[in-house]
N, C-alpha and C positions, 0 to 999 in steps of 0.2 A: 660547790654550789653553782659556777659559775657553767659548768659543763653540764650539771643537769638540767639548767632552762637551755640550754643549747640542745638536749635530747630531746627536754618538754616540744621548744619550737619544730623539730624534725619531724619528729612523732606527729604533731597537728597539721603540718604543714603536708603531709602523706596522706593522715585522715583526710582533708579535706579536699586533698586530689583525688582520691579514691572516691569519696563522698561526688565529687561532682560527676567525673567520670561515669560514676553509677546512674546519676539523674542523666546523664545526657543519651545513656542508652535504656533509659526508661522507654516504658510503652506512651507514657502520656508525651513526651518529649517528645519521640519521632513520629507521633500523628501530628503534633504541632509543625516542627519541620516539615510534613509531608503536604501541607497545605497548597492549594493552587496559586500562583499568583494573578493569574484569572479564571472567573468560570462564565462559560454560557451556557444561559438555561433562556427556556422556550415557554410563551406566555401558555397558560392551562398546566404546567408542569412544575410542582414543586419538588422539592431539592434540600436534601437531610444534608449536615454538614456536621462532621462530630472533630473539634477544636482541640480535643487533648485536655486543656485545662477549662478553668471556670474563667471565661474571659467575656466581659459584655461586649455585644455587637451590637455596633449601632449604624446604618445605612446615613449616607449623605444626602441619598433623595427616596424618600417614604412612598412616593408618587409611584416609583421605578422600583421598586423591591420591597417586601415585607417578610420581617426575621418574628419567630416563634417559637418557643420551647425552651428548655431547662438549661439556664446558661450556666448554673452551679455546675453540673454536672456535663457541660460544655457539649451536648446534642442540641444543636439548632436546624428550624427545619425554615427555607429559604421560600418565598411567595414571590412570585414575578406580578408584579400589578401591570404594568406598561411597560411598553416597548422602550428601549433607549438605556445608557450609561450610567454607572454611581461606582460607589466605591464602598464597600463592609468594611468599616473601622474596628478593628480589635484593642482595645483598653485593657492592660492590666492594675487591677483593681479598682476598673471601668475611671480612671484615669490618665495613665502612665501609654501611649499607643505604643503597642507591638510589633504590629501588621497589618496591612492594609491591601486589600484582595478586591483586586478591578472585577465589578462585574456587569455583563452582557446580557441584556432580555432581546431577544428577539421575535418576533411573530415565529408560532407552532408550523414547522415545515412538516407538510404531508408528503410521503412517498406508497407508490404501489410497489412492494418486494415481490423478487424476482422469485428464480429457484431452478427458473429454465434452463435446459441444455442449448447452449450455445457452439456455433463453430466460428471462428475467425479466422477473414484470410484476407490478408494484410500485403499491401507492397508497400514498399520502402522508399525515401525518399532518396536518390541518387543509391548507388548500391555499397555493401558491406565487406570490407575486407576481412574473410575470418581466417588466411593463412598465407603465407608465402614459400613463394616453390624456386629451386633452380632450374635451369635452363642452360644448356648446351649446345654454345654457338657455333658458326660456321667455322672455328678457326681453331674448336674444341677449348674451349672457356666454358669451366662450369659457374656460374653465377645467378646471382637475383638482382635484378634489375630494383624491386621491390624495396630491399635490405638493404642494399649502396644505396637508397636514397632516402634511406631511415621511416619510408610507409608502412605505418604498423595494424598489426590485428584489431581493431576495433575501428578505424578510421572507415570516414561516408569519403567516396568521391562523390564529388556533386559534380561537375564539369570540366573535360578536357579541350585546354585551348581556349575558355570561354564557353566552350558550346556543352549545354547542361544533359549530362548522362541519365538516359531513363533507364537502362536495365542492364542487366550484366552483356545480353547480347549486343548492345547499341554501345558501350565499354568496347566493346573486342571489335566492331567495325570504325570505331574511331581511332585505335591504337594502330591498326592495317592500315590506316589511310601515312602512318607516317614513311617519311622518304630517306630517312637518316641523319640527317640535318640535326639542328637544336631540339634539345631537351625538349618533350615536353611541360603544358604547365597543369599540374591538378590542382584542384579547388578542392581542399578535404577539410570533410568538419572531424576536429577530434576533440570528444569531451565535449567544453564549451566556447570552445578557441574553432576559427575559420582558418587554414593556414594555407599557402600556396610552396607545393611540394614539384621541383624541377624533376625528371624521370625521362633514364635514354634507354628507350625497349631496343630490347636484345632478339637478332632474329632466332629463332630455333631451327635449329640446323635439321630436327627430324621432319618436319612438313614446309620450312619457309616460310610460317608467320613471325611478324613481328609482336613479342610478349613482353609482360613486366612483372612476370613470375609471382601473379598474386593468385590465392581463390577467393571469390567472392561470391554476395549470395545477395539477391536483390526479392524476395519474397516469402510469409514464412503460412503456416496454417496449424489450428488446433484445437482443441477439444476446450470448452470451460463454462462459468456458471453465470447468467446474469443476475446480477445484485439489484439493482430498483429502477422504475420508471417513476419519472416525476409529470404527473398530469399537468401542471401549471405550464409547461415550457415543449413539453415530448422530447426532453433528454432523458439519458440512460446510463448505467454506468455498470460495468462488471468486472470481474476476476479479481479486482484486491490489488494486484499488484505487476507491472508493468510485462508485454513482453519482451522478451530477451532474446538476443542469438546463443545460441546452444552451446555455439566454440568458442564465445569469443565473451560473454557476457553483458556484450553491449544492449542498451535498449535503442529500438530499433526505432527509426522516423517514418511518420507516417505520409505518405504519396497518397494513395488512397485505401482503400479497406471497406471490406462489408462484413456482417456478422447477421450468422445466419444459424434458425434454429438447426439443432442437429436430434438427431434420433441417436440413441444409445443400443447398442447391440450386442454389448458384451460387457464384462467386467473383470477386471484383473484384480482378485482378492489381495489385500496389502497384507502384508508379515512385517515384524520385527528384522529393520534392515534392509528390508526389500518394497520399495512402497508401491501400493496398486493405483491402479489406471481404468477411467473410464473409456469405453472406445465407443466412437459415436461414427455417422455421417453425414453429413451434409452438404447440398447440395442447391441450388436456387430454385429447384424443386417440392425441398423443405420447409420455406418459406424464408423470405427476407425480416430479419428485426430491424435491421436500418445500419446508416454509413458509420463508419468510426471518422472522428473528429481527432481526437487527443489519443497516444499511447505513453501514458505518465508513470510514474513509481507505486504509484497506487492505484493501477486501473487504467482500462481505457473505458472513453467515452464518445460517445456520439449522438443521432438525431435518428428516432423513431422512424419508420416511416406508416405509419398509424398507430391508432391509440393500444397500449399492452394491458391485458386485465392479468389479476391473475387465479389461480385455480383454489389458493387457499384462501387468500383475503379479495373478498368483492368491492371493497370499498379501503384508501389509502388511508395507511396507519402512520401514528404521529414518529415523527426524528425525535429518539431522546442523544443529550449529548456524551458525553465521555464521564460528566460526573455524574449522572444516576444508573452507570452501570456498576452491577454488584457481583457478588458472588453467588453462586446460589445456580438454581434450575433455567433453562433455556432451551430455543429450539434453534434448527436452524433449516431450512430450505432447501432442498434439493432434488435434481433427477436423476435417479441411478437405473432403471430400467424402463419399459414401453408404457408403463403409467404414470407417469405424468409425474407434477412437483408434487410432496409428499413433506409435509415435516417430522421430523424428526429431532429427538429428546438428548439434551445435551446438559452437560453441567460447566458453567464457565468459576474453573478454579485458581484461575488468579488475573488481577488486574493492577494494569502500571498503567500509573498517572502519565499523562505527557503535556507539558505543556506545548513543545511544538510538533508538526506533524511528521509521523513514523509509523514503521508499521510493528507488528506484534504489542498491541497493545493488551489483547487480553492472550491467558490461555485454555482453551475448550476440552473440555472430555466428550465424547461420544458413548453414551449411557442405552441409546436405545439398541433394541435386541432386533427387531430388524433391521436395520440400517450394520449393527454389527454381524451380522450372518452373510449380510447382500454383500457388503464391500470390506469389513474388517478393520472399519472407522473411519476415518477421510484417505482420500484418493486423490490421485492429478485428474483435474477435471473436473473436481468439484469446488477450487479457487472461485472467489466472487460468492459462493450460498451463503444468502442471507440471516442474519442473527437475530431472534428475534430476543425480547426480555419483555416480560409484563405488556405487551400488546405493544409493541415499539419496536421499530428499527435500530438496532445498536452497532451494527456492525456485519464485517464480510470474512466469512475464512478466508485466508491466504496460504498457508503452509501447513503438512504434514510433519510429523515427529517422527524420522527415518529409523531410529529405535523403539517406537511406541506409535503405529497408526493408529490407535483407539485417540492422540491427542492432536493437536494441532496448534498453532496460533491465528487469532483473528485483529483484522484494524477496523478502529471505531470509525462510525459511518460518517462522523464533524470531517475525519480528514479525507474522505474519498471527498464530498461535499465540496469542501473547502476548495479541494485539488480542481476540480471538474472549474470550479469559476475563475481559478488562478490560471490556470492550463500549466499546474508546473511539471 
């Protein structure tokens, strides 16, 4: 008797691990978990919010938000009334609080989207080490100067001795000035640390200069897409996601920079495995769109140098944010041949939530049959083309699917946004 309440208790105590297990990978469960812990939304812009369960909401200031719809059935749809803070209280059985989701109204931000062909050409702030070499002294010593002093592939010199390095050439006439003496002293940014790196160049026994067995590269230029002009200020912002050195992966510091439209004059069709390429040119002939400012993780940005219209939208469509983008039909922005921005028809088939800023937030199919004939779905060069959804800004392609160019990933347009005021 004594053993079979000991099976009785097994046996329940299984069921009810199984039993919960079960609920915790419910569907109603994980939209619950999947909840924001803030959202921003944009005054004129409501905002559906579907909760998992039947749970009353109730706003801490009615002034600043107004909640509507069927809470049995836990779709609620979110009203910004005013500008300013509150917090959606979640009650279980409008009771018991569960969760509580900060949220943000802000005034409706207007952008003009891009879709132009841009060129960027970029110098660098101090210049970039993207390898190290040896060298063969007077006395037949193969070494690096570089390596013995632990200066690595990604590192800025900024300045030798004090005196601040503008380009690789003005590098190599300061290194020649040395007499053999002490070390020199470099000033290298690496990462986000400044460090001061001692370095005794080695002469090269095949010409008699004095070297430090590095290569470096002090200027970069390229092909891409601008993503929006903001009429209220004449800033701009494109390509999605930061430039990079080629060898070394670093993003690169900006000295100064122009971005300049480019003409498109060819197209390298993308395949499976093989991704294509817009090839443009540009020139100051082209026309100037104005200076770069910032080269971030998410885009550079800079200042107009007059006002940008653009060819599809005459007039600046509203910023939605990260939560009322969906799944579903889309467009997005682009120039791929001598006519100009053109949109084109996309399906955005999945979205991740992000509470803080990143990129691949969504991911895009390329649906339209021109756009797929011209280039074979997203290309390099088309970084920064603008997303459109339901007459709104949602977002910038960034990236090709090296196995699938019909797809790509895009980041939502809050953190280009965001970035451009942070300068991260």
């Amino acid at each position: 008797m004594r053993q079979s309440k000991k099976q009785i208790k097994r046996i329940a105590g299984w069921a009810l691990s199984l039993a919960l297990l079960a609920l915790n990978y419910s569907s109603p469960v994980k939209t619950f978990f999947s909840l924001p812990d803030t959202l921003n939304l944009q005054l004129g812009q409501s905002q559906g919010l579907n909760l998992g369960f039947s749970l009353p909401a109730q706003p801490q200031d009615a002034n600043v938000l107004g909640v509507e719809g069927d809470t049995l059935g836990g779709d609620l749809q979110l009203d910004p009334v005013s500008c300013g803070n509150t917090q959606l209280e979640l009650k279980l059985f409008g009771l018991v609080p569960v969760k509580k989701i900060d949220v943000v109204v802000s005034p409706q931000k207007m952008l003009i989207p891009g879709g132009q062909s841009i060129g960027v050409a970029m110098q660098t702030n101090g210049v970039l080490v993207v390898g190290r070499s040896d060298i063969v002294s007077d006395s037949d010593v193969v070494t690096s100067p570089a390596r013995d002093s632990d200066l690595r592939p990604g590192d800025v010199i900024l300045a030798v001795d004090g005196q601040q390095v503008e380009n690789s050439e003005h590098l190599a006439r300061l290194v020649e000035k040395y007499d053999g003496g002490d070390a020199l002293q470099l000033s290298v940014q690496r990462d986000a640390a400044q460090l001061t790196i001692p370095i005794q160049p080695l002469r090269d026994k095949q010409d008699g200069s004095w070297r430090l067995g590095v290569w470096v590269r002090d200027s970069t230029a390229g092909v891409g897409t601008l993503t929006y002009y903001d009429p209220d200020d004449g800033n701009f912002g494109a390509l999605g996601h930061a430039i990079t050195d080629l060898d070394t992966g670093a993003l690169l510091s900006v000295k100064q920079g122009l971005v300049l439209y480019s003409h498109i004059v060819d197209v390298q069709l993308g395949t499976k495995g093989a991704p294509g390429e817009l090839k443009g040119y540009f020139t100051e002939d082209t026309g100037t769109v104005g200076s770069i400012v910032q080269n971030t993780r998410f885009g550079i940005y800079g200042k107009a140098v007059q006002k940008l219209t653009s060819e599809v939208y005459q007039q600046p469509i509203p910023v939605a944010p990260q939560s009322a983008v969906v799944t579903g039909p889309a467009q997005i922005l682009s120039t791929v041949d001598g006519d100009g921005v053109k949109a084109y028809d996309v399906t955005i088939i999945r979205v991740t939530p992000q509470s803080q800023p990143a990129a691949k937030g969504m991911v895009i199919e390329v649906t339209d049959p021109t756009l797929l004939k011209r280039t074979g779905g997203i290309v390099q060069g088309m970084s920064g083309s603008p997303i459109i959804q339901n007459g709104c800004i949602i977002g910038a392609v960034t990236h090709v699917f090296i196995n699938d160019p019909t797809r790509g990933h895009g980041i939502f347009i809050e953190w280009m946004l965001e970035t451009e005021q942070g300068g991260e």
